[in-house]
C-alpha positions in Angstrom: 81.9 86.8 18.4 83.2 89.6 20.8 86.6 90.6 19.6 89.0 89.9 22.6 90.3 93.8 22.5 87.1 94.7 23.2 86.4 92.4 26.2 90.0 93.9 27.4 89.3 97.3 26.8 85.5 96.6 29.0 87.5 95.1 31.8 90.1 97.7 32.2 87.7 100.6 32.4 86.0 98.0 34.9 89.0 98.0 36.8 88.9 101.7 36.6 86.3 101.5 39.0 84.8 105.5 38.1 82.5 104.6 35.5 78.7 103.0 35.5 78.5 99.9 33.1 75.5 102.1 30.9 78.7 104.3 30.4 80.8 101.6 29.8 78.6 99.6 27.2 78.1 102.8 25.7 82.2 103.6 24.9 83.0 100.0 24.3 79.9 99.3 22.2 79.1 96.0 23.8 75.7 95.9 25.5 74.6 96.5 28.8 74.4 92.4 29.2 77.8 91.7 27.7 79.0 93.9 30.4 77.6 92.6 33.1 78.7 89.1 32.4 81.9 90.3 32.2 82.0 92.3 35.2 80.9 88.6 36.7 83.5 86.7 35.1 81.8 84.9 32.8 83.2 86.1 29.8 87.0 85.9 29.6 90.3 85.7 27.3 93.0 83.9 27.1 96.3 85.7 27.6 98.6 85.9 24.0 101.8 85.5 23.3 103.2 89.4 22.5 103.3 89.8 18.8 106.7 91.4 17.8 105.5 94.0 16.2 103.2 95.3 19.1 104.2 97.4 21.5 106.7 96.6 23.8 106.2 95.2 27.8 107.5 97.6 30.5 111.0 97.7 31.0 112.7 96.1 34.3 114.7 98.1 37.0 113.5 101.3 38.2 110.8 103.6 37.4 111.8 106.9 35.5 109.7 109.8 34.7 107.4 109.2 31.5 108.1 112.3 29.1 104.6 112.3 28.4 102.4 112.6 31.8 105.4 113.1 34.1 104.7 109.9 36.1 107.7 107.6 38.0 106.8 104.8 35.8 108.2 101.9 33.7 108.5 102.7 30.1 106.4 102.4 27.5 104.0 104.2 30.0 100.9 102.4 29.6 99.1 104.7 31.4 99.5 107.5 28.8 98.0 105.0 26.3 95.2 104.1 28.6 94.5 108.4 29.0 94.0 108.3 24.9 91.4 105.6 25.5 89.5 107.4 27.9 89.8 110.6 26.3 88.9 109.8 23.0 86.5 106.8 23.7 88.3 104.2 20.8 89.4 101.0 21.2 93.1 101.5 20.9 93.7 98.6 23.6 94.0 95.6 20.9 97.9 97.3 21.1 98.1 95.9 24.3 96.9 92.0 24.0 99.0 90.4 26.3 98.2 92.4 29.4 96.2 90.0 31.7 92.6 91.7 33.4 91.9 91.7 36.7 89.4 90.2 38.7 86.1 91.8 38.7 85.2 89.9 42.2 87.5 92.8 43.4 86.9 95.3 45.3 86.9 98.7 43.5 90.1 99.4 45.9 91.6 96.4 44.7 90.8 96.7 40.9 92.5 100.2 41.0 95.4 98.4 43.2 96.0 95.7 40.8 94.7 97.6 37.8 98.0 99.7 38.3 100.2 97.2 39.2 99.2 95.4 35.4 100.1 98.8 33.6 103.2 98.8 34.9 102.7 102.0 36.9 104.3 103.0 40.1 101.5 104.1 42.0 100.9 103.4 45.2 99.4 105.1 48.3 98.5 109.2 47.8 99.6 108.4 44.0 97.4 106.3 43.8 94.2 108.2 45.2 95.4 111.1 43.2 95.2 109.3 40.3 91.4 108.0 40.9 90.5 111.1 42.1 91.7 113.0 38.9 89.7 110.8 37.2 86.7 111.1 39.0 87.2 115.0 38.7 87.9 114.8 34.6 83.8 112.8 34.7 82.7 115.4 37.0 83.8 118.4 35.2 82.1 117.2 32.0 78.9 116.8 33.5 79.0 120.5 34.9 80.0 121.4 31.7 76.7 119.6 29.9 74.9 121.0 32.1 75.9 124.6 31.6 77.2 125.5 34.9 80.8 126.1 33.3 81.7 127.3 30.0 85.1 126.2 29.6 87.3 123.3 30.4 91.4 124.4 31.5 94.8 122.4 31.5 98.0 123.1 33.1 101.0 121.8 32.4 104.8 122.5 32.4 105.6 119.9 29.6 104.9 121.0 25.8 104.2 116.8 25.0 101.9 116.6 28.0 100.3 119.8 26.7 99.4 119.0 23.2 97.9 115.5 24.2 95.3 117.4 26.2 94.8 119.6 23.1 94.5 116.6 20.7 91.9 115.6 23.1 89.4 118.3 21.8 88.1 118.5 25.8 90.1 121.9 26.6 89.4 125.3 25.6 92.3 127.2 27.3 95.5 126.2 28.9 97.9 127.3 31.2 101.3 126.9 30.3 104.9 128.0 31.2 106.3 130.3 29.1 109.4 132.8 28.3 112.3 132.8 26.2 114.8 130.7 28.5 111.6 128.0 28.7 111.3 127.7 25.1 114.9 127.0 24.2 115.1 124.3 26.9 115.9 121.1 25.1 113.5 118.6 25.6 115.4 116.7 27.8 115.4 119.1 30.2 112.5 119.3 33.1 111.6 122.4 33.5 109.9 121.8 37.4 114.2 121.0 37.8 115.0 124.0 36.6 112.5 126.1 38.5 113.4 124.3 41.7 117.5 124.7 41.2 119.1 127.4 42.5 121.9 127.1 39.4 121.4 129.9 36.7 120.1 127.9 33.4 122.8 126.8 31.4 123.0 128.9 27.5 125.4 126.6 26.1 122.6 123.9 26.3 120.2 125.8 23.9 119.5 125.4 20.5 117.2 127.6 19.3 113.2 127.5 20.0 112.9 123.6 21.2 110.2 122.2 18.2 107.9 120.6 20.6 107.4 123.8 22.2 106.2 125.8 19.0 104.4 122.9 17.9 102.6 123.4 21.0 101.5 127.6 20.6 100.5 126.7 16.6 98.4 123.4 17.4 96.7 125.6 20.5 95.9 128.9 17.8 95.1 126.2 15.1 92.8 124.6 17.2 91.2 128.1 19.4 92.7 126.9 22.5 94.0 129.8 24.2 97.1 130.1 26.5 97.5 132.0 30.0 101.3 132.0 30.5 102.7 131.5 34.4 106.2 131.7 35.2 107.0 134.5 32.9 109.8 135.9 34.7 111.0 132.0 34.9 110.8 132.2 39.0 112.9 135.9 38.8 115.8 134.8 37.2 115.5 136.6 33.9 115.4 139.8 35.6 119.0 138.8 37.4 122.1 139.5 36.4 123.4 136.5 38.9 121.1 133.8 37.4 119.9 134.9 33.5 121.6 132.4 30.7 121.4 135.7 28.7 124.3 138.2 28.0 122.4 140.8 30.5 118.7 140.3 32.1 115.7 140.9 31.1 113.2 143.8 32.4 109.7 142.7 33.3 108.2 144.5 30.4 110.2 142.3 27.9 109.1 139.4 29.5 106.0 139.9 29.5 105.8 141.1 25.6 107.9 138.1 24.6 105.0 135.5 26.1 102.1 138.0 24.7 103.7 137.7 20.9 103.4 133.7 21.3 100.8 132.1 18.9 97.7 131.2 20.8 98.7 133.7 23.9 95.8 136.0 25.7 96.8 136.3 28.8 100.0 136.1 31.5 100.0 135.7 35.3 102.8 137.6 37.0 103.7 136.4 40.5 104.0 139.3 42.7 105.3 140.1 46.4 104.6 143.5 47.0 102.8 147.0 45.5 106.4 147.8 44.0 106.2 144.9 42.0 102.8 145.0 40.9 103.3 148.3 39.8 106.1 147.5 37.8 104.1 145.0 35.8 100.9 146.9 35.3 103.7 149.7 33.4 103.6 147.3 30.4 100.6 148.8 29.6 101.6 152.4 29.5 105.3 151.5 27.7 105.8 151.7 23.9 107.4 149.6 21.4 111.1 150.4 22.3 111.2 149.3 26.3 108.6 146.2 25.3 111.1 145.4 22.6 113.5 141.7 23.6 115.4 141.1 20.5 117.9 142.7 21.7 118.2 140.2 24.6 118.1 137.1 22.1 120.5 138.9 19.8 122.9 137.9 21.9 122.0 134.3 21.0 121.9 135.1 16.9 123.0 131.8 16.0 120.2 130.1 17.9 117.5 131.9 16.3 119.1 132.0 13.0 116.2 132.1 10.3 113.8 131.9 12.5 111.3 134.7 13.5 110.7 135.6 17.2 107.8 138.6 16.3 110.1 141.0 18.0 109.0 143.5 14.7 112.8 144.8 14.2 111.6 144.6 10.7 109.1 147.3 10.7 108.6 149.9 9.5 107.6 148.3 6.2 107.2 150.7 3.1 103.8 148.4 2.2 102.9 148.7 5.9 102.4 145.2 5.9 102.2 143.8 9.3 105.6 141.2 9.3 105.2 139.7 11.9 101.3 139.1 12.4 101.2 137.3 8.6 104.5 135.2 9.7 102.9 134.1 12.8 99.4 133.4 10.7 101.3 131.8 8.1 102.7 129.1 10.3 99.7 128.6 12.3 98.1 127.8 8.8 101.0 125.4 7.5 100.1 123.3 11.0 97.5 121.9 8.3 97.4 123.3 5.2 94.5 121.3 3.9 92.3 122.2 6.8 93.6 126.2 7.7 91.3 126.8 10.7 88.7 129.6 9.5 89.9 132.0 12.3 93.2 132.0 11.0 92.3 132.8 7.6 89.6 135.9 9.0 92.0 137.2 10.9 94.0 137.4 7.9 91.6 138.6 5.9 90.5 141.2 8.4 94.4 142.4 8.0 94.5 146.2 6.2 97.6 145.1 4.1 98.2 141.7 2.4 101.1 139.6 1.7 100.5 140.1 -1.8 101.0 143.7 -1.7 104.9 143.5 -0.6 107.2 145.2 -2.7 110.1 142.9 -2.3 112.3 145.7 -1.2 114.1 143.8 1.3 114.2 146.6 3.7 113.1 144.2 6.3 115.5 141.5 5.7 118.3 144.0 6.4 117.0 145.2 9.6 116.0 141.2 10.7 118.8 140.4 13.4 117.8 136.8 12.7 118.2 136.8 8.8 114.4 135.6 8.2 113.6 134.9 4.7 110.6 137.6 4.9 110.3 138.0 1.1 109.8 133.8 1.1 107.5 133.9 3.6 105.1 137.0 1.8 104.9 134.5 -1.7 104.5 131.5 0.8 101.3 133.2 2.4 100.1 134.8 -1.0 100.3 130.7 -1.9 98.4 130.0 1.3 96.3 132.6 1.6 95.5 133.4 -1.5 96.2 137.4 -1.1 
């Protein structure tokens, strides 16, 4: 007997309307036949009553943006949970037992429609094509993909949660993401499109240090070789004014771009540009040393938000061992992502490192120079422990 989550699961990527039943049979694992009788109707469930423990039905009133995909909808977004189906081709639908399929006499038009309409989504209209067409794009790019016309699959996205979804995913190889130091002391409540869009300075007293989420995000992306290409590095121009910087002064171009460069997982930033002045002005990154790239002096003025934690700004070199500080801190919690499976670039690149952990001295010449009062000497034994040098 056909469990009834899998007959679900069959007539909601039905109602999908982008995929051949072949493909179909072939994520469900029901045959070819079984889907074709369902596609006709002749294989059906009965609706159930919602188990308490399962998750709950949308909420009444109006839609609000899901935290996840960014979608006016009516939370739990289902549509988030129907993504992790598609993207991951498990049955993770039997969560959903009481949500009623639609008819496949339909139209593809109308299973999309209705489809929606069941998930408790508010899409309607251009939302509505946008949303078939992304999915239509998402097959389509795979296939170019198999067939070796491109080598790499991208992301973008403004939201850290949204982010590491399409990581967990394992279909990306590189993402574009927003990043500088305002961004990533944003609390998560905070949308960051608002605060691009508003012409109020970003409020410091709202910040809290580096929002979790957010440095989940850079470790889980170098733990699992996604790299990032940072955009809005300047944060639309207002780190480099003294008018609309949450910072005690602003920023200079320079440190902007070296604080996204020193995130975990970062290769590459975009820098939005007007004019040959301001190009110019960002290609000087390249010719400028340590001391005009250096920003901890801009989020020393925020000590207490980055206390104990370590921002690679290297105000602890020089290091009588000439150990690298900040390189094995930023290794060391890429590798405590997963310490029982430390991906094996991580541990090369360490490897490949011309001084160890192992060979500090315990000196503690860095902690007294560490604005943020790091626990360097901790995190040396920690890596010796993870490491194993």
């Amino acid at each position: 007997m056909i469990a009834e989550a899998k007959i679900t699961e069959a007539e909601l990527l039905l109602a999908y309307g982008q995929l051949s039943q072949r493909k179909i049979a072939k994520i469900t694992g029901l045959s070819r036949g079984t889907i074709c009788m369902i596609a006709n109707g002749k294989r059906k469930i009965q609706v159930k009553t919602v188990d308490p423990d399962m998750p709950p039905e949308p909420e009444d009133g109006p839609p609000v943006r899901c935290p996840g995909c960014g979608a006016m909808v009516q939370l739990p977004c289902l549509l988030c949970y129907l993504e992790d189906l598609a993207a991951n081709h498990r049955p993770v639908m039997q969560s959903y037992p009481n949500i009623v399929p639609t008819s496949p006499a339909m139209t593809n038009d109308q299973h999309s429609q209705k489809s929606t309409i069941r998930l408790g989504l508010n899409l309607t209209g251009d939302e509505l094509k946008r949303y078939r067409e992304v999915r239509a794009y998402m097959d389509y790019v795979r296939q170019l993909k198999q067939e070796g016309k491109i080598r790499a699959i991208g992301a973008s996205s403004h939201d850290p949660q949204t982010a590491m979804r399409l990581v967990e995913t394992g279909e990306i190889e590189h993402l574009m993401f927003s990043v500088n130091l305002a961004y990533d002391m944003l609390p998560a409540s905070v949308y960051i499109i608002d605060s691009l869009m508003s012409n109020e300075k970003i409020d410091r007293s709202i910040f809290r240090g580096i929002e979790p989420n957010r440095a989940k995000l850079y470790e889980l992306c170098a733990s699992r070789d996604v790299s990032i290409t940072t955009m809005k590095t300047l944060g639309a121009g207002k780190l480099l004014s003294a008018d609309q910087t949450p910072f005690a002064r602003p920023m200079t171009v320079t440190q902007c771009i070296h604080y996204a460069l020193s995130r975990p997982a970062v290769v590459s930033t975009l820098i939005g540009c007007k004019d040959r002045a301001e190009v110019l002005e960002a290609v000087r990154y390249l010719e400028l040393g340590d001391a005009e790239r250096d920003f901890s002096g801009i989020a020393e003025t925020m000590r207490e938000t980055f206390h104990g934690k370590c921002v690679y700004c290297n105000h602890c070199l020089p290091c009588p061992s000439e150990i690298d500080i900040a390189a094995v801190t930023k290794y060391l919690e890429i590798a405590l992502v997963d310490r029982q499976s430390i991906p094996p670039g991580v541990q090369a690149h360490y490897n490949n490192m011309s001084r160890h952990a192992s060979e500090c001295s315990e000196c503690a010449s860095c902690e007294s120079r560490c604005p943020f009062n790091v626990a360097v000497i901790e995190n040396m034994r920690k890596a010796v422990e993870v490491f194993g040098k």
